[in-house]
C-alpha positions as CSV (number, residue, x, y, z in Angstrom):
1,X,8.3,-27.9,-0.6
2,X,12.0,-28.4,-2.1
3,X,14.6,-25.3,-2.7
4,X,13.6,-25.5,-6.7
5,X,9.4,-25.4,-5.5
6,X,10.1,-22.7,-3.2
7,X,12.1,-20.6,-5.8
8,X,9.3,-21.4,-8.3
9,X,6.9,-20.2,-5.4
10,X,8.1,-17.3,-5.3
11,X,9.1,-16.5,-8.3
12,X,5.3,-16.4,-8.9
13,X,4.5,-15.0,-6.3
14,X,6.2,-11.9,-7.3
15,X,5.0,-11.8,-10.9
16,X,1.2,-12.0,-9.7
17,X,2.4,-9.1,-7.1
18,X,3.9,-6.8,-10.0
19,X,0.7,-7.3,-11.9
20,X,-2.1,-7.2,-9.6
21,X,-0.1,-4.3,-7.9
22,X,0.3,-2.4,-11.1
23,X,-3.7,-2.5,-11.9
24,X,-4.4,-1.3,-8.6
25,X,-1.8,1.6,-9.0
26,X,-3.4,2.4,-11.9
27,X,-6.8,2.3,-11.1
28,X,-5.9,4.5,-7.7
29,X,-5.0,7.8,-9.5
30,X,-8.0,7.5,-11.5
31,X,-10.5,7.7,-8.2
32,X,-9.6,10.8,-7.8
33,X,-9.4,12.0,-11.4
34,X,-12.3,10.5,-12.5
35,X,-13.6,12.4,-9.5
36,X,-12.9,15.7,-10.4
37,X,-14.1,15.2,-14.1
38,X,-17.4,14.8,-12.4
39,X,-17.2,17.4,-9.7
40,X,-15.7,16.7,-6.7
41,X,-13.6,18.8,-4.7
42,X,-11.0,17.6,-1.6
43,X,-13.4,17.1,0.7
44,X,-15.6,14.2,-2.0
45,X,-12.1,13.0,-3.2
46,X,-11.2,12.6,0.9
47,X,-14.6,10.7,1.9
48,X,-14.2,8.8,-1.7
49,X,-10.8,7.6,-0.4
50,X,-11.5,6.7,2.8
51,X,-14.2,4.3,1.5
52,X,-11.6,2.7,-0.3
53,X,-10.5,1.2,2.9
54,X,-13.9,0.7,4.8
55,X,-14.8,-2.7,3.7
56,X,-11.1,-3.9,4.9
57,X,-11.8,-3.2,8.8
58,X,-14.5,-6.3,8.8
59,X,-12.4,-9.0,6.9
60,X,-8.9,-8.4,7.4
61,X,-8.7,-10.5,11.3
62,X,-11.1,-13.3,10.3
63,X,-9.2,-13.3,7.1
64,X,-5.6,-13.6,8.8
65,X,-7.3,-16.0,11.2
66,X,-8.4,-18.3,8.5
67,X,-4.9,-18.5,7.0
68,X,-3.4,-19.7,10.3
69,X,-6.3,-22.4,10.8
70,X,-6.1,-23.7,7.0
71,X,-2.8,-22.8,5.7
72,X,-4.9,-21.4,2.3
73,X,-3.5,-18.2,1.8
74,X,-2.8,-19.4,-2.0
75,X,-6.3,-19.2,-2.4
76,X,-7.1,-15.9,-0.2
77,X,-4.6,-14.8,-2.6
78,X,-6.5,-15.9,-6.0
79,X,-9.7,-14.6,-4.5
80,X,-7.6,-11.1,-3.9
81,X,-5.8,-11.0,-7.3
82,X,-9.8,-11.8,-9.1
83,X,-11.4,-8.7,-7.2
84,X,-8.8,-6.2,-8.3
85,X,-9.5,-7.8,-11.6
86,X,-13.3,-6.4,-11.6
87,X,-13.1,-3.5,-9.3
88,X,-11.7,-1.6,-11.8
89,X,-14.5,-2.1,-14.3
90,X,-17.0,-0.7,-12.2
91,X,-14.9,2.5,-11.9
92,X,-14.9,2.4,-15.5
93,X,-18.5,2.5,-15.6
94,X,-19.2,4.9,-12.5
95,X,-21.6,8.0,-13.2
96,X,-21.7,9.5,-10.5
97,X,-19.4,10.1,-7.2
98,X,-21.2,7.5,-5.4
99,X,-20.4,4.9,-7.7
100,X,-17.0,6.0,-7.9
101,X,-16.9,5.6,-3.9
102,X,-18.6,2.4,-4.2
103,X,-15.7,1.5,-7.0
104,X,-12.9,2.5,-4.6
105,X,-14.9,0.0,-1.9
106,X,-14.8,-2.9,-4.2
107,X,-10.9,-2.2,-5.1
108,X,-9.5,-1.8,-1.4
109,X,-11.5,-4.7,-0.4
110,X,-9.7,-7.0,-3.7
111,X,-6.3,-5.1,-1.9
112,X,-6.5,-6.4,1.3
113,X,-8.0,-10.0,0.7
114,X,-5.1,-10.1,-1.7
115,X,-2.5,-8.7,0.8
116,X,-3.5,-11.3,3.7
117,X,-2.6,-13.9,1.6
118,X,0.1,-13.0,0.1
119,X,1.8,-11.7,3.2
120,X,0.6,-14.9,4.8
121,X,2.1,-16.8,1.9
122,X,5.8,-15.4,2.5
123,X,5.5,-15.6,6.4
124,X,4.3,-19.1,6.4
125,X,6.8,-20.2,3.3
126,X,9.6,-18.1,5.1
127,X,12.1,-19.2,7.8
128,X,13.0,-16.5,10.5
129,X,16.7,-15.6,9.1
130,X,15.1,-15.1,5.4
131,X,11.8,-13.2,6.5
132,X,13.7,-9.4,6.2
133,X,15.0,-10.5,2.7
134,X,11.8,-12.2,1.4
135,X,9.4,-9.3,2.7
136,X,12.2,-6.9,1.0
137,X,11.4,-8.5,-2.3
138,X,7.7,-8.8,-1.8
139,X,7.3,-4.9,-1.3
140,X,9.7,-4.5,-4.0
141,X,7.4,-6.0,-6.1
142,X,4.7,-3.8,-4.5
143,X,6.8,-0.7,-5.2
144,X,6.8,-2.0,-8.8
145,X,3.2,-2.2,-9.3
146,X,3.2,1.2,-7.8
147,X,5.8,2.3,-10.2
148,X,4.2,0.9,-13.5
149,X,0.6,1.6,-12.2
150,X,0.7,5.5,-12.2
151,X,3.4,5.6,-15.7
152,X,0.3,3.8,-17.3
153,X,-2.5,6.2,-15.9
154,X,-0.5,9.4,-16.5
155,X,0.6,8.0,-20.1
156,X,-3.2,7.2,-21.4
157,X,-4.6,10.4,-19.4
158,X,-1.7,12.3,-21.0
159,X,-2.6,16.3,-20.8
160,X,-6.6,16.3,-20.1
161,X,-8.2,18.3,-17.3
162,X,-11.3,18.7,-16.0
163,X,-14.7,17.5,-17.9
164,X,-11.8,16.2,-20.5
165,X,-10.7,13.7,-18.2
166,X,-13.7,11.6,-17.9
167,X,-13.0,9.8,-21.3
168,X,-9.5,8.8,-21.1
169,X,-10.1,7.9,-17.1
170,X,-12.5,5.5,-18.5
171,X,-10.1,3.8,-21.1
172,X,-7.3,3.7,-18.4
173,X,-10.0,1.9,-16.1
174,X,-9.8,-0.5,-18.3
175,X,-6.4,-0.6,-18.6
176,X,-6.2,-1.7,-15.1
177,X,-8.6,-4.6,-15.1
178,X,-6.6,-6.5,-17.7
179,X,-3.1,-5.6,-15.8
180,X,-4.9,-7.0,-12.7
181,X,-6.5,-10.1,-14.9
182,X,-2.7,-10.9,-16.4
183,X,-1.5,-11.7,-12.3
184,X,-4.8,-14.4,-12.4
185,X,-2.5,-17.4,-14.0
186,X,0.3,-17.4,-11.1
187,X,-2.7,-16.4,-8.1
188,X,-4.4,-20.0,-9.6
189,X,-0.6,-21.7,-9.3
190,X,-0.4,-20.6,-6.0
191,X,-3.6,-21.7,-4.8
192,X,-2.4,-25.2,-5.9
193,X,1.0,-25.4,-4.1
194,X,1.9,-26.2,-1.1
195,X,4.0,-23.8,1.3
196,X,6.7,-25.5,3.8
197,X,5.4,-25.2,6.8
198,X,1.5,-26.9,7.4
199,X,-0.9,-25.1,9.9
200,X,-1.0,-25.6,13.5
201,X,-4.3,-26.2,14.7
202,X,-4.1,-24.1,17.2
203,X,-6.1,-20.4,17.5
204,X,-4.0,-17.6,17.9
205,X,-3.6,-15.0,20.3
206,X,-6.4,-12.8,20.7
207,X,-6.5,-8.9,19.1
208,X,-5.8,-7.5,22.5
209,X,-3.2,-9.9,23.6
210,X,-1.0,-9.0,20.3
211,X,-1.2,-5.1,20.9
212,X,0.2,-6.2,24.2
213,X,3.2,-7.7,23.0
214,X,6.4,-5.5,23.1
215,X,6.8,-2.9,20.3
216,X,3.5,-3.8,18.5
217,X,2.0,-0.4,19.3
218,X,4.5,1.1,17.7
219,X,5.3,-1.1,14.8
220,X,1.3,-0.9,13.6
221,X,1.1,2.8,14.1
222,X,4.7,3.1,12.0
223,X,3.2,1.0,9.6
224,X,0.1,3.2,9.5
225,X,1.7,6.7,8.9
226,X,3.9,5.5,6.1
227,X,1.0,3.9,4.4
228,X,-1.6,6.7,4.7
229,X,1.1,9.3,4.0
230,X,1.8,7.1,0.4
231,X,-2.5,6.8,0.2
232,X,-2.3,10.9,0.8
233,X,0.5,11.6,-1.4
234,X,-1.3,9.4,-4.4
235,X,-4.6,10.9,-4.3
236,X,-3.6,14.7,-3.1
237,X,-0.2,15.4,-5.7
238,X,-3.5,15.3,-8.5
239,X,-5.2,18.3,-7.1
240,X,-1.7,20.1,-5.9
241,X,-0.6,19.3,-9.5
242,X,-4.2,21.3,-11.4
243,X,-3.1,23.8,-8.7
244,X,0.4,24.3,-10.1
245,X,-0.4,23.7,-13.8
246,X,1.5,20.3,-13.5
247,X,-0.3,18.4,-16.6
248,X,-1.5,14.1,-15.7
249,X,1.6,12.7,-17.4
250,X,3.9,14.5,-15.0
251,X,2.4,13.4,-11.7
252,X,2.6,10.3,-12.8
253,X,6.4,10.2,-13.7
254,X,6.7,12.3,-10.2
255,X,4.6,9.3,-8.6
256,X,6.6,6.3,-10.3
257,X,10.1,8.0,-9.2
258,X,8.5,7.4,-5.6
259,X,7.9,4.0,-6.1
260,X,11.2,3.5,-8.2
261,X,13.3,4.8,-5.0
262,X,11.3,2.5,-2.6
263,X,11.9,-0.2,-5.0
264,X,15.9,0.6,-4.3
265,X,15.6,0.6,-0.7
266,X,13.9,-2.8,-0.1
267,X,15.9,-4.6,-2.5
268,X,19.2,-3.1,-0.4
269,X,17.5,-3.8,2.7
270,X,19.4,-6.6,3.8
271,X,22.4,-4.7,3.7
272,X,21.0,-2.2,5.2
273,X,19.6,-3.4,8.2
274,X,22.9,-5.6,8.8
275,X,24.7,-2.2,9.4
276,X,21.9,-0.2,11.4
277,X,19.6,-1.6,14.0
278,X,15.8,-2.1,13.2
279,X,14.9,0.6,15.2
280,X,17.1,3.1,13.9
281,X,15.8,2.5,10.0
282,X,12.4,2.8,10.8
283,X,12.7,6.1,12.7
284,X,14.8,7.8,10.2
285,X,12.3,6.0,7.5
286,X,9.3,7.7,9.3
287,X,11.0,11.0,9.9
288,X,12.6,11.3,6.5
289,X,9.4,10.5,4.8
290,X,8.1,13.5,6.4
291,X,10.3,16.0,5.8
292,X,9.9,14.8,1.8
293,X,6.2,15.2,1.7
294,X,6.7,19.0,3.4
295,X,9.1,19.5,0.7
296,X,6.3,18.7,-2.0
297,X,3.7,20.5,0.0
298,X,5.7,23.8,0.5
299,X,3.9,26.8,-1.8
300,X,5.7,27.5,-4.9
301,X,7.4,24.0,-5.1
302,X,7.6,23.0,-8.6
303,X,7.6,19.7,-10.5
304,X,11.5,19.6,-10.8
305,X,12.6,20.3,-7.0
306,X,9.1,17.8,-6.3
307,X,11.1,14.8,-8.3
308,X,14.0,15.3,-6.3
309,X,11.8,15.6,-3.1
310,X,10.1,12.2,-4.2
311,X,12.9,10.1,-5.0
312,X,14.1,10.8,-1.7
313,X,11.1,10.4,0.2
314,X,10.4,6.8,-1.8
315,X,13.5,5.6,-0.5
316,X,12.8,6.3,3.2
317,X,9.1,5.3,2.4
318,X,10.3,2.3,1.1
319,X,12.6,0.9,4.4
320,X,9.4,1.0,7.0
321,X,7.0,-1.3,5.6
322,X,9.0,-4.6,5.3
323,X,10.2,-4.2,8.6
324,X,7.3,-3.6,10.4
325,X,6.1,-7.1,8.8
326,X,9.0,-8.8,10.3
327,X,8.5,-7.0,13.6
328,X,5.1,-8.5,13.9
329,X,5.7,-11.4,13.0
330,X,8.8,-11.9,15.4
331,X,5.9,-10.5,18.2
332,X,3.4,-13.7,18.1
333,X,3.6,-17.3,18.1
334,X,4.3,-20.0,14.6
335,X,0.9,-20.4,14.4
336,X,-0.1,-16.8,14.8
337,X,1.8,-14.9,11.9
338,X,-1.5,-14.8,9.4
339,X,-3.4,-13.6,12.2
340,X,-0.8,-10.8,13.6
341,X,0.1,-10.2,9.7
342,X,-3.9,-9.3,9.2
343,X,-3.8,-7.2,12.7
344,X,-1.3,-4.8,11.1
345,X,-3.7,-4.7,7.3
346,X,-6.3,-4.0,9.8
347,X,-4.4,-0.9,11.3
348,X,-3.4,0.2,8.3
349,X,-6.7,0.5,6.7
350,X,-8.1,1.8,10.3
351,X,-5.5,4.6,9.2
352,X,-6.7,4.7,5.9
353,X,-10.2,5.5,7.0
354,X,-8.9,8.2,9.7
355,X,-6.4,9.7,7.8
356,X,-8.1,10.6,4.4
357,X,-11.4,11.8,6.0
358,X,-9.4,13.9,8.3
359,X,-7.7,15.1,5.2
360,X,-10.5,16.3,2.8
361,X,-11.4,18.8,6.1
362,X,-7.7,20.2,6.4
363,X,-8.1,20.3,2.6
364,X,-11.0,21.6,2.4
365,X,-10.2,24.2,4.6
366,X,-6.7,24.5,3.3
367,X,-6.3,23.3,0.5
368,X,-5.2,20.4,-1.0
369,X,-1.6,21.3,0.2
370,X,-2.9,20.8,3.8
371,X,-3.6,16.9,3.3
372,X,0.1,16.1,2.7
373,X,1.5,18.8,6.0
374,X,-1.4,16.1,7.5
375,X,1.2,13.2,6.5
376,X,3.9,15.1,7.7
377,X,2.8,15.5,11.3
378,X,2.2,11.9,11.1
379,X,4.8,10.7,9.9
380,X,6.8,12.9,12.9
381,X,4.9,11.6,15.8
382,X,5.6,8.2,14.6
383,X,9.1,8.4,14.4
384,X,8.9,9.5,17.7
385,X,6.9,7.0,18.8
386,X,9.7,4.1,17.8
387,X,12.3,6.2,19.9
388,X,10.6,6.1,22.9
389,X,9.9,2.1,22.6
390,X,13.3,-0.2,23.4
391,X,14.4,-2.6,21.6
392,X,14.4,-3.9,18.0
393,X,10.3,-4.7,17.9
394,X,9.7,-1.5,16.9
């Protein structure tokens, strides 16, 4: 592939990212709104979210696996951007909360078919000296979709509550389909090209054989706490918000100021990490994140002093996730970065099933409150978990 191809690459690349990102932002608030228009409290809204990420723990190895045999992630990709397409029409339709957790199953499953590819995409199109920068940009354009996703949903669900918000939910649902649908052109571009570097037939390391390499422990458990604490934060600040008479709109400004201020970070984060080691960003990105999320989660905190709480949080949210990609990578073999790419998608949505159902009890017991001081611990014992492992890997 020449410099102007690989540009063009990803160039697109990005824009099916923004888009496909943006539906699934949008459709993600609405789970748990659409939800409680029907009747169901932390604990539904925990087991609803946790099925969001069931489905994933089956395909995302085989998936990574298949990239590294066949070099396809183009068209993992298309198949990726085409489920988050439809998922969010059968929310649209759902009746009932199983349909609604059955909706959530059919969108994180488009989510992480259309992550393995695309991470695959940039790792295999990617030298080792541009992988920080071009992961930067790709969870920049992550952070974008998460950004535009929950403006849209808080900007069509505008005041409603309760039994009121089945309606608009519906129309928003919709919303998200055709913001998913617009990313379809560039997936079916991608799926055509070529990236540089061809597949080595070769199989890659085994599961257990990458958890053994150094700092992988700790770079997929990282990777896990700042995820779920985003997953908790996205479908808990809803409930925290009818607590605190904080209207639909306003979570979702609060929400999009996160993913503004991650934005930030990962595009400055090859100036950041070329004045502070690996290691160091990702602890203080883990332990930062956490004190944020307590900040939110503190009693009488209100929508103003949460903004503030946010923007800094996104910011430290925003550093982790990039680097743990080129951590893993660095960890395996040429011909193993699909499959050790999918390993840490796979741990992530392990931690997606974990920490949501572990949630709706704290919450239910608690509060909704108690799902984000959840996060917090977390996010602590995984900043301590990259001090006590040497070395940039972690």
């Amino acid at each position: 592939m020449s410099p102007r191809s690989s540009r063009a690459a990803l160039a697109a690349l990005l824009a099916c990212t923004v888009f496909s990102q943006t539906g699934l932002n949008l459709a993600r608030p609405l789970i748990s709104y659409r939800a409680i228009a029907l009747g169901g409290d932390g604990f539904a809204i925990g087991l609803i979210t946790a099925a969001y990420a069931v489905l994933s723990l089956t395909v995302a190895l085989p998936l990574g696996r298949y990239t590294d045999r066949t070099g396809r992630t183009g068209a993992v990709l298309l198949a990726g951007a085409a489920l988050l397409a439809a998922a969010p029409v059968l929310l649209a339709l759902s009746t009932s909360l199983v349909l609604v957790g059955a909706a959530a199953a059919a969108l994180g499953f488009g989510h992480i078919v259309f992550m393995v590819g695309a991470q695959g995409y940039v790792a295999r199109a990617s030298g080792d000296s541009t992988l920080d920068r071009h992961f930067g940009l790709f969870t920049a354009a992550v952070a974008a979709g998460q950004m535009f996703g929950p403006l849209g949903s808080g900007l069509v669900l505008g005041g409603a509550t309760g039994p009121e918000l089945l309606r608009p939910a519906t129309t928003a649902a919709f919303v998200a389909a055709g913001c998913a649908a617009a990313a379809l052109p560039a997936a079916v571009w991608l799926s055509r090209a070529r990236t540089a570097a061809a597949p080595e037939r070769r199989d890659a390391p085994s599961a257990f054989t990458m958890i053994r390499s150094r700092g992988m422990v700790a770079g997929l458990f990282v990777s896990l706490a700042l995820l779920s604490a985003v997953d908790l934060l996205t479908a808990y600040l809803p409930l925290i918000a009818e607590e605190r008479a904080i209207p639909p709109s306003v979570v979702g400004l609060l929400l999009a100021l996160r993913s503004a201020a991650s934005i930030l970070s990962r595009l400055s984060l090859g100036a950041l990490a070329a004045r502070w080691s690996r290691r160091a960003l990702v602890t203080t990105s883990a332990a930062g994140a956490g004190l944020a999320l307590a900040v939110v989660a503190a009693p009488g905190t209100g929508a103003l002093v949460m903004g503030f709480a946010l923007v800094a949080g996104g910011f430290l949210l925003g550093i982790g996730q990039p680097l743990t990609m080129t951590a893993v990578v660095k960890s395996v073999p040429g011909h193993a970065r699909g499959a050790a790419l999918a390993l840490r998608l796979w741990a992530n949505r392990l931690g997606q099933v974990a920490m949501p159902s572990a949630a709706g009890l704290v919450a239910g017991a608690l509060g909704a409150t108690g799902a984000l001081w959840l996060a917090t611990g977390v996010l602590a014992a995984a900043a301590a978990s990259t001090r006590a492992t040497p070395g940039e890997q972690s």
